[in-house]
DRENMI-937423 format. One record per residue (C-alpha): x, y, z; residue in three letters. Coordinates in steps of 0.2 Angstrom, whole numbers, padded with zeros to 4 digits, always signed. Example, Ala and Ser with C-alpha at 12.3 -4.5 7.8 and 13.67 -1.06 7.14 Angstrom:
2
+0062-0022+0039Ala/+0068-0005+0036Ser/
***
This chain:
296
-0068+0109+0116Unk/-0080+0121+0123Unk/-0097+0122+0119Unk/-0110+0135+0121Unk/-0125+0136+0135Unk/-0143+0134+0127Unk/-0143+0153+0135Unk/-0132+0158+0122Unk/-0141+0148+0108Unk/-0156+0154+0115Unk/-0162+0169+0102Unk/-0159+0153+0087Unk/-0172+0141+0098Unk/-0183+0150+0109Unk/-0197+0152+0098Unk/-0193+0134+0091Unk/-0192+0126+0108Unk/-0208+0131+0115Unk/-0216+0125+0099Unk/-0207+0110+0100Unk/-0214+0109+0118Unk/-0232+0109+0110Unk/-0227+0098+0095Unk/-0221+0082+0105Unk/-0231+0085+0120Unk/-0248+0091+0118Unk/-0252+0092+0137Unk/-0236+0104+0139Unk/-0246+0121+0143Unk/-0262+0111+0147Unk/-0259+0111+0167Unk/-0270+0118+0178Unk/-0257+0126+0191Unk/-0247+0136+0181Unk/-0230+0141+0190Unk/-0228+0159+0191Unk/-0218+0165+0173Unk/-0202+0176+0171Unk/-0209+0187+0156Unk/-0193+0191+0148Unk/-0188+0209+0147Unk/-0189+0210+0128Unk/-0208+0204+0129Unk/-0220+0214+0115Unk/-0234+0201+0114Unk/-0238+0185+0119Unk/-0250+0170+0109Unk/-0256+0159+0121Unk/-0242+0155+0132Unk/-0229+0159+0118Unk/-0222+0176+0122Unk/-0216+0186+0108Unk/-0201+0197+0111Unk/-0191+0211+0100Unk/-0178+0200+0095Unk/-0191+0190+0087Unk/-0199+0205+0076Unk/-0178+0210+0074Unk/-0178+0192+0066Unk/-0191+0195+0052Unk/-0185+0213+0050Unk/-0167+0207+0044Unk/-0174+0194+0031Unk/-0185+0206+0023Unk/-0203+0199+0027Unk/-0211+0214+0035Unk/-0208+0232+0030Unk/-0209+0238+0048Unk/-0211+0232+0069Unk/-0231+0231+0069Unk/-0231+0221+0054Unk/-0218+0210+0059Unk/-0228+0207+0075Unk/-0244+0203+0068Unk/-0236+0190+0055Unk/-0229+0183+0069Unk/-0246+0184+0079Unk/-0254+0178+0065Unk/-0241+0160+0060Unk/-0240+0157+0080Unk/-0261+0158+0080Unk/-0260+0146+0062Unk/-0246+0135+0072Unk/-0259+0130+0084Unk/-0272+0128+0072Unk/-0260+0114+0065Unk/-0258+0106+0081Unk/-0276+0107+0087Unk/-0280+0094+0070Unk/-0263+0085+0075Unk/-0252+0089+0060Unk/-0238+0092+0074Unk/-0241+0073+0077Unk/-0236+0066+0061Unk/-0218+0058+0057Unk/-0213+0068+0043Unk/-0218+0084+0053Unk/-0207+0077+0070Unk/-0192+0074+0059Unk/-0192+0089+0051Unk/-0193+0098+0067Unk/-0180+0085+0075Unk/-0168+0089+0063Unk/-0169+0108+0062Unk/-0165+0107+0082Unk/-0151+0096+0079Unk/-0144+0106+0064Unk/-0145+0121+0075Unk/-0138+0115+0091Unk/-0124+0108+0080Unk/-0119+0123+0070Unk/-0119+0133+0088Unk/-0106+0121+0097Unk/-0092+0124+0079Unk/-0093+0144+0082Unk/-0079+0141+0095Unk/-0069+0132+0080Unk/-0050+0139+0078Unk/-0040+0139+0061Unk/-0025+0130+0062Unk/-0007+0139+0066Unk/+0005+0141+0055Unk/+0016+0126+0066Unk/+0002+0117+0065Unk/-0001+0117+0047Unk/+0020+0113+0046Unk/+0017+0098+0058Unk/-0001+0092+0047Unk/+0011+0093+0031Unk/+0027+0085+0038Unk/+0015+0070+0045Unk/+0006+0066+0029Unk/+0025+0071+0018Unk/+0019+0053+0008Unk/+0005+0061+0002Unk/+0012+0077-0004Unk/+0025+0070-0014Unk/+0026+0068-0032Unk/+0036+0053-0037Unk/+0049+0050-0048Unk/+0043+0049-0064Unk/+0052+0043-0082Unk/+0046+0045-0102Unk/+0052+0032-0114Unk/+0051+0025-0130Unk/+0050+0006-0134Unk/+0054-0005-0145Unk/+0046-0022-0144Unk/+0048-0039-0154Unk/+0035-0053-0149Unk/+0043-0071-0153Unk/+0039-0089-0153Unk/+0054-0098-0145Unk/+0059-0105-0161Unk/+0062-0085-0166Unk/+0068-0080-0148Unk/+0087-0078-0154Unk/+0081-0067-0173Unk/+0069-0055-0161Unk/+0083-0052-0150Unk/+0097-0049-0163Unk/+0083-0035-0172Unk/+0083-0022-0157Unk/+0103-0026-0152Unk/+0104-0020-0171Unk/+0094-0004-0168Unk/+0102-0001-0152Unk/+0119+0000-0159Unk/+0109+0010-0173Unk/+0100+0021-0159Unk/+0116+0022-0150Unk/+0127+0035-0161Unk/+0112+0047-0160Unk/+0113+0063-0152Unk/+0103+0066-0134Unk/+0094+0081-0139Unk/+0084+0070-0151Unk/+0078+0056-0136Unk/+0061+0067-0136Unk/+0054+0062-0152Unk/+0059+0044-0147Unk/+0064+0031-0160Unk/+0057+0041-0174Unk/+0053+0034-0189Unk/+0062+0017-0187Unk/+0053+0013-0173Unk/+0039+0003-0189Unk/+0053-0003-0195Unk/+0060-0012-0179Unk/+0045-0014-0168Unk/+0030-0024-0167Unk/+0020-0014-0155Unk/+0005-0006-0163Unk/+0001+0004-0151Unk/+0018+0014-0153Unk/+0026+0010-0167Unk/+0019+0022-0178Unk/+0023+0034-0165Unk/+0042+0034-0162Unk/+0038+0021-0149Unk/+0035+0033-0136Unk/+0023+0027-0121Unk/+0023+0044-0111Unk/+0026+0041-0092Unk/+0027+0031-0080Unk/+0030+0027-0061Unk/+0042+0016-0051Unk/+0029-0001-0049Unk/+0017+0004-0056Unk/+0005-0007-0066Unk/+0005-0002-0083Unk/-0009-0008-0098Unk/+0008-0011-0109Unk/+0024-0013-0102Unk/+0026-0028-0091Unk/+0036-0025-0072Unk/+0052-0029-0080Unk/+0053-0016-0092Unk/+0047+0000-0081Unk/+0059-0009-0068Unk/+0072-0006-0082Unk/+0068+0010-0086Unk/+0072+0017-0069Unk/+0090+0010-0072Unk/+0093+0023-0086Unk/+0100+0038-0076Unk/+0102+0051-0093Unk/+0090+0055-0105Unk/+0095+0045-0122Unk/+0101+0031-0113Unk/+0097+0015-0119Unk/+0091-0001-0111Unk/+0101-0018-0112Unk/+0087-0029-0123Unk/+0075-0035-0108Unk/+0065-0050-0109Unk/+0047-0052-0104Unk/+0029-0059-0109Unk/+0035-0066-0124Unk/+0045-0053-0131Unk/+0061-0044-0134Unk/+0059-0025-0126Unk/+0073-0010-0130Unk/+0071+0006-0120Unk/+0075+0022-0123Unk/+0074+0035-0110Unk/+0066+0053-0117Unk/+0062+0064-0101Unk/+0063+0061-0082Unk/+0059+0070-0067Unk/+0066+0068-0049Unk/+0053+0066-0035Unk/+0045+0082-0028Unk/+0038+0088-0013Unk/+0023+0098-0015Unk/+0028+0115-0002Unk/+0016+0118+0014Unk/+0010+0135+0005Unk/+0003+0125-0009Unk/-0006+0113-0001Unk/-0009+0126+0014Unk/-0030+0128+0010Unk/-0031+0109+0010Unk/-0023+0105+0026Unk/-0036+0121+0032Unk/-0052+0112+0027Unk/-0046+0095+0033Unk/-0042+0103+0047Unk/-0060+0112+0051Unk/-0066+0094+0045Unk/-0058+0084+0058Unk/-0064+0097+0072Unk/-0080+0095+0069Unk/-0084+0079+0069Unk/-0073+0081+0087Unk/-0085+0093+0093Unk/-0100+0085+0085Unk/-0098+0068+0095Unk/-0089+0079+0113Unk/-0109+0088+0110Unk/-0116+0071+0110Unk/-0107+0061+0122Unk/-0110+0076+0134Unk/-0129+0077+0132Unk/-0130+0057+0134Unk/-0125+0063+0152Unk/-0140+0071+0155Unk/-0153+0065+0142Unk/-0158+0047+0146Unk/-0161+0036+0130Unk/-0175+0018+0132Unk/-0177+0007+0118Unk/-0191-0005+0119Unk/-0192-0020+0112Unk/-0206-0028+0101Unk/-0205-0044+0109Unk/
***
Protein backbone atom coordinates (compact mmCIF):
# COMPACT_ATOMS: atom_id res chain seq x y z
CA UNK A 1 0.00 0.00 0.00
CA UNK A 2 1.43 3.40 -0.95
CA UNK A 3 0.79 6.36 0.81
CA UNK A 4 1.10 9.92 0.14
CA UNK A 5 4.10 12.53 1.34
CA UNK A 6 2.70 15.29 3.74
CA UNK A 7 3.94 17.43 0.39
CA UNK A 8 1.18 16.22 -1.40
CA UNK A 9 -1.28 16.57 1.51
CA UNK A 10 0.15 19.85 2.01
CA UNK A 11 -2.71 22.43 0.34
CA UNK A 12 -5.39 20.21 3.04
CA UNK A 13 -2.98 21.06 6.21
CA UNK A 14 -0.73 23.93 5.72
CA UNK A 15 -2.78 26.46 7.08
CA UNK A 16 -3.95 23.81 9.83
CA UNK A 17 -0.59 22.81 10.82
CA UNK A 18 0.96 26.10 11.50
CA UNK A 19 -2.02 26.73 13.61
CA UNK A 20 -1.71 23.50 15.07
CA UNK A 21 1.96 24.52 15.79
CA UNK A 22 0.56 27.60 17.97
CA UNK A 23 -2.38 25.62 19.44
CA UNK A 24 -0.19 22.84 21.20
CA UNK A 25 2.68 24.85 21.63
CA UNK A 26 2.54 28.32 22.56
CA UNK A 27 6.39 29.01 22.46
CA UNK A 28 6.30 27.63 18.69
CA UNK A 29 7.00 31.24 16.85
CA UNK A 30 8.17 32.87 20.11
CA UNK A 31 12.08 32.27 19.48
CA UNK A 32 14.22 34.91 19.43
CA UNK A 33 16.74 33.56 16.46
CA UNK A 34 14.52 32.95 13.87
CA UNK A 35 16.00 30.70 10.90
CA UNK A 36 15.93 32.25 7.64
CA UNK A 37 12.18 31.30 5.85
CA UNK A 38 11.44 29.87 2.38
CA UNK A 39 8.42 32.23 1.50
CA UNK A 40 6.50 30.02 -0.64
CA UNK A 41 6.07 31.05 -4.17
CA UNK A 42 2.31 31.48 -3.97
CA UNK A 43 2.71 33.98 -0.90
CA UNK A 44 -0.08 36.95 -1.04
CA UNK A 45 0.04 38.09 2.61
CA UNK A 46 1.37 36.87 5.69
CA UNK A 47 -0.38 37.27 9.65
CA UNK A 48 2.31 37.02 12.00
CA UNK A 49 4.28 34.25 10.99
CA UNK A 50 1.33 32.47 9.05
CA UNK A 51 1.88 33.20 5.29
CA UNK A 52 -1.07 33.25 3.22
CA UNK A 53 -0.91 32.06 -0.28
CA UNK A 54 -3.38 31.76 -3.43
CA UNK A 55 -4.28 28.51 -3.03
CA UNK A 56 -5.64 29.56 0.33
CA UNK A 57 -7.86 32.49 -1.20
CA UNK A 58 -8.51 29.68 -4.29
CA UNK A 59 -10.04 27.63 -1.16
CA UNK A 60 -12.68 30.21 -0.02
CA UNK A 61 -13.37 31.21 -3.56
CA UNK A 62 -14.62 27.43 -4.47
CA UNK A 63 -17.06 27.25 -1.23
CA UNK A 64 -18.54 30.48 -1.98
CA UNK A 65 -17.55 32.71 1.00
CA UNK A 66 -16.11 35.53 -0.67
CA UNK A 67 -17.26 37.17 -3.98
CA UNK A 68 -13.73 37.87 -5.06
CA UNK A 69 -9.63 37.58 -4.36
CA UNK A 70 -9.28 40.78 -1.86
CA UNK A 71 -12.20 39.75 -0.03
CA UNK A 72 -11.25 36.33 0.31
CA UNK A 73 -7.93 37.65 1.52
CA UNK A 74 -8.95 39.93 4.12
CA UNK A 75 -11.51 37.19 5.61
CA UNK A 76 -8.61 35.23 5.87
CA UNK A 77 -6.64 38.05 7.40
CA UNK A 78 -9.24 38.79 9.46
CA UNK A 79 -10.00 34.73 11.18
CA UNK A 80 -5.97 34.17 11.13
CA UNK A 81 -5.92 37.86 13.40
CA UNK A 82 -9.34 36.44 15.63
CA UNK A 83 -7.24 32.85 15.70
CA UNK A 84 -4.65 34.50 17.75
CA UNK A 85 -6.86 36.50 19.59
CA UNK A 86 -8.23 32.96 20.75
CA UNK A 87 -5.06 31.65 21.71
CA UNK A 88 -3.54 34.90 23.37
CA UNK A 89 -6.84 34.18 26.22
CA UNK A 90 -5.85 30.15 25.88
CA UNK A 91 -9.04 28.91 24.32
CA UNK A 92 -6.36 26.79 21.93
CA UNK A 93 -5.42 25.22 25.48
CA UNK A 94 -8.73 23.71 26.43
CA UNK A 95 -9.48 19.74 25.81
CA UNK A 96 -12.54 20.04 23.70
CA UNK A 97 -10.69 22.62 21.47
CA UNK A 98 -7.38 19.91 21.23
CA UNK A 99 -9.55 17.27 20.25
CA UNK A 100 -11.41 18.76 17.82
CA UNK A 101 -8.38 19.96 16.18
CA UNK A 102 -6.75 16.41 16.78
CA UNK A 103 -9.32 14.84 15.13
CA UNK A 104 -9.81 16.97 11.99
CA UNK A 105 -5.77 16.22 11.31
CA UNK A 106 -6.42 12.71 11.80
CA UNK A 107 -9.52 12.59 9.52
CA UNK A 108 -7.46 14.36 7.01
CA UNK A 109 -4.30 12.45 6.94
CA UNK A 110 -6.54 9.37 6.83
CA UNK A 111 -8.90 10.30 3.97
CA UNK A 112 -5.28 11.36 2.01
CA UNK A 113 -3.64 7.91 2.40
CA UNK A 114 -7.23 5.86 0.76
CA UNK A 115 -6.91 8.13 -2.61
CA UNK A 116 -4.46 5.54 -3.82
CA UNK A 117 -7.37 2.88 -3.13
CA UNK A 118 -8.19 0.48 -6.32
CA UNK A 119 -11.63 -1.19 -7.16
CA UNK A 120 -11.51 -4.84 -7.27
CA UNK A 121 -10.95 -6.86 -10.83
CA UNK A 122 -13.40 -8.60 -12.20
CA UNK A 123 -11.04 -12.07 -11.19
CA UNK A 124 -10.92 -10.78 -8.06
CA UNK A 125 -14.60 -10.18 -7.45
CA UNK A 126 -14.92 -14.04 -9.06
CA UNK A 127 -12.21 -15.22 -6.39
CA UNK A 128 -14.30 -12.93 -3.37
CA UNK A 129 -17.47 -14.75 -4.42
CA UNK A 130 -16.18 -18.39 -5.00
CA UNK A 131 -14.45 -17.96 -1.27
CA UNK A 132 -17.52 -16.82 0.55
CA UNK A 133 -19.93 -19.52 -2.01
CA UNK A 134 -21.63 -20.53 1.76
CA UNK A 135 -22.74 -17.23 2.08
CA UNK A 136 -24.27 -16.69 -1.29
CA UNK A 137 -26.26 -19.59 -1.44
CA UNK A 138 -29.98 -19.91 -0.82
CA UNK A 139 -30.84 -23.32 0.68
CA UNK A 140 -33.12 -25.73 -0.12
CA UNK A 141 -36.20 -24.84 1.07
CA UNK A 142 -39.71 -27.03 1.31
CA UNK A 143 -43.68 -25.67 1.95
CA UNK A 144 -46.11 -28.01 3.69
CA UNK A 145 -49.06 -28.67 5.20
CA UNK A 146 -49.56 -30.57 8.52
CA UNK A 147 -51.81 -32.41 10.16
CA UNK A 148 -51.31 -32.97 13.81
CA UNK A 149 -53.07 -35.20 16.63
CA UNK A 150 -51.75 -34.51 20.23
CA UNK A 151 -52.33 -37.75 22.67
CA UNK A 152 -51.99 -39.17 25.97
CA UNK A 153 -50.45 -42.52 25.78
CA UNK A 154 -53.64 -44.19 26.54
CA UNK A 155 -54.89 -42.38 23.06
CA UNK A 156 -51.44 -42.87 21.26
CA UNK A 157 -52.91 -45.79 18.95
CA UNK A 158 -56.70 -43.67 18.02
CA UNK A 159 -54.38 -40.45 17.25
CA UNK A 160 -52.35 -42.36 14.94
CA UNK A 161 -55.20 -44.38 13.19
CA UNK A 162 -56.96 -40.57 12.46
CA UNK A 163 -54.13 -39.26 10.12
CA UNK A 164 -53.42 -42.85 8.47
CA UNK A 165 -57.23 -42.41 7.71
CA UNK A 166 -56.78 -39.00 5.99
CA UNK A 167 -53.76 -39.95 4.46
CA UNK A 168 -55.31 -42.68 2.54
CA UNK A 169 -58.01 -39.95 2.24
CA UNK A 170 -55.43 -37.35 1.08
CA UNK A 171 -53.70 -39.87 -0.95
CA UNK A 172 -56.13 -40.26 -4.16
CA UNK A 173 -56.08 -36.41 -4.51
CA UNK A 174 -54.64 -34.91 -7.51
CA UNK A 175 -51.04 -32.86 -7.16
CA UNK A 176 -52.12 -29.88 -8.59
CA UNK A 177 -54.30 -29.40 -5.54
CA UNK A 178 -50.95 -29.74 -2.76
CA UNK A 179 -51.04 -25.85 -2.72
CA UNK A 180 -54.06 -25.17 -1.03
CA UNK A 181 -52.90 -27.98 1.58
CA UNK A 182 -55.25 -30.20 3.38
CA UNK A 183 -58.09 -27.92 2.57
CA UNK A 184 -60.99 -27.95 4.59
CA UNK A 185 -60.46 -31.26 6.28
CA UNK A 186 -57.52 -30.26 7.81
CA UNK A 187 -60.37 -28.90 11.18
CA UNK A 188 -61.79 -31.99 10.79
CA UNK A 189 -58.51 -34.09 11.28
CA UNK A 190 -56.05 -31.90 13.14
CA UNK A 191 -55.59 -30.43 16.41
CA UNK A 192 -53.32 -27.71 15.66
CA UNK A 193 -54.87 -24.27 16.08
CA UNK A 194 -52.47 -22.61 14.46
CA UNK A 195 -53.22 -24.31 11.07
CA UNK A 196 -55.94 -26.13 11.08
CA UNK A 197 -58.22 -23.67 9.98
CA UNK A 198 -56.00 -22.97 7.25
CA UNK A 199 -55.60 -26.11 5.23
CA UNK A 200 -52.65 -26.95 7.73
CA UNK A 201 -50.34 -25.06 5.82
CA UNK A 202 -47.03 -23.80 7.90
CA UNK A 203 -45.30 -21.91 4.86
CA UNK A 204 -41.54 -22.76 4.62
CA UNK A 205 -39.03 -24.00 6.00
CA UNK A 206 -35.21 -25.06 6.02
CA UNK A 207 -33.21 -28.25 6.41
CA UNK A 208 -32.48 -28.00 10.65
CA UNK A 209 -33.67 -25.32 11.28
CA UNK A 210 -35.42 -24.62 14.58
CA UNK A 211 -38.98 -24.03 14.00
CA UNK A 212 -41.64 -22.34 16.66
CA UNK A 213 -44.01 -25.38 15.61
CA UNK A 214 -42.76 -28.31 14.13
CA UNK A 215 -40.28 -30.35 16.16
CA UNK A 216 -36.72 -31.70 14.33
CA UNK A 217 -38.35 -34.80 13.45
CA UNK A 218 -40.94 -33.58 11.16
CA UNK A 219 -39.02 -30.87 9.00
CA UNK A 220 -36.47 -33.82 9.06
CA UNK A 221 -39.36 -35.65 7.37
CA UNK A 222 -40.26 -33.13 5.15
CA UNK A 223 -37.06 -33.13 3.32
CA UNK A 224 -37.77 -36.96 2.60
CA UNK A 225 -40.74 -36.05 0.36
CA UNK A 226 -39.05 -35.49 -3.08
CA UNK A 227 -42.55 -34.42 -5.24
CA UNK A 228 -44.96 -32.05 -4.51
CA UNK A 229 -48.23 -33.90 -3.11
CA UNK A 230 -46.36 -36.42 -1.50
CA UNK A 231 -47.34 -37.53 1.69
CA UNK A 232 -45.41 -38.30 4.85
CA UNK A 233 -45.53 -41.79 6.72
CA UNK A 234 -47.39 -40.69 10.25
CA UNK A 235 -44.11 -39.27 12.26
CA UNK A 236 -44.15 -39.31 15.92
CA UNK A 237 -42.84 -36.52 18.10
CA UNK A 238 -43.49 -34.08 21.34
CA UNK A 239 -46.46 -35.86 22.14
CA UNK A 240 -48.27 -36.16 19.05
CA UNK A 241 -49.12 -37.86 15.67
CA UNK A 242 -47.70 -35.48 12.78
CA UNK A 243 -48.89 -36.08 8.68
CA UNK A 244 -47.08 -34.08 6.05
CA UNK A 245 -47.82 -33.16 3.03
CA UNK A 246 -45.48 -31.52 0.76
CA UNK A 247 -47.03 -28.30 -1.25
CA UNK A 248 -44.04 -26.32 -2.90
CA UNK A 249 -40.22 -26.92 -2.84
CA UNK A 250 -37.23 -25.19 -4.16
CA UNK A 251 -33.74 -26.61 -4.91
CA UNK A 252 -30.77 -24.57 -3.44
CA UNK A 253 -29.45 -21.61 -5.43
CA UNK A 254 -26.57 -19.85 -5.75
CA UNK A 255 -26.88 -16.19 -5.94
CA UNK A 256 -24.64 -15.23 -9.50
CA UNK A 257 -21.22 -12.90 -8.93
CA UNK A 258 -23.23 -9.97 -10.97
CA UNK A 259 -25.87 -9.93 -8.28
CA UNK A 260 -24.03 -9.76 -5.43
CA UNK A 261 -21.13 -7.81 -7.47
CA UNK A 262 -21.84 -4.03 -5.48
CA UNK A 263 -21.54 -5.93 -2.25
CA UNK A 264 -18.34 -7.67 -2.76
CA UNK A 265 -17.27 -3.83 -4.16
CA UNK A 266 -18.01 -2.05 -0.75
CA UNK A 267 -16.55 -5.00 1.34
CA UNK A 268 -13.89 -4.77 -0.69
CA UNK A 269 -13.13 -0.83 -0.32
CA UNK A 270 -13.93 -1.75 3.57
CA UNK A 271 -11.32 -4.11 4.05
CA UNK A 272 -8.56 -1.81 2.38
CA UNK A 273 -9.15 0.74 4.39
CA UNK A 274 -8.81 -0.43 7.56
CA UNK A 275 -5.43 -2.14 5.67
CA UNK A 276 -4.15 1.25 4.79
CA UNK A 277 -5.44 2.93 8.05
CA UNK A 278 -3.24 0.60 10.42
CA UNK A 279 0.03 0.43 7.36
CA UNK A 280 -0.53 4.70 8.05
CA UNK A 281 -0.14 4.00 11.63
CA UNK A 282 2.27 1.52 12.12
CA UNK A 283 4.51 3.60 9.69
CA UNK A 284 4.20 6.90 11.71
CA UNK A 285 4.83 4.80 15.04
CA UNK A 286 8.37 4.66 13.29
CA UNK A 287 8.94 7.88 13.52
CA UNK A 288 6.57 9.45 16.18
CA UNK A 289 7.80 8.35 19.62
CA UNK A 290 4.67 7.83 22.03
CA UNK A 291 5.40 8.12 26.48
CA UNK A 292 2.88 7.20 28.78
CA UNK A 293 3.32 8.26 32.27
CA UNK A 294 2.24 6.84 35.03
CA UNK A 295 0.23 8.30 38.18
CA UNK A 296 1.97 6.38 40.59
Amino acid sequence: MRFPQISSVYPLLKLGGVLLCFALIPACGQKEEIEAEVVPDDAIARVGEVWITTADVDLVLQTGRARDADTARQQIIDELLLAHAAMEAGLNQTPEFRATWRQMLAGRIRDASMDALSSPTDAQLETLHAQQIERFTEPERKAIAVLRRQFEEVEGASAVAALEEARKRFAEREPELAQTGFGPEAARYSDEPDTRFNGGLCGWIQRDQTHFLLPPEVIAAAFELSDIGDLSPVVMANDAAWLLLLTNQRPATIRPVTEVADLLRIEWYQAQQQRAFEDLLSQTRKTVSVEIFSKE
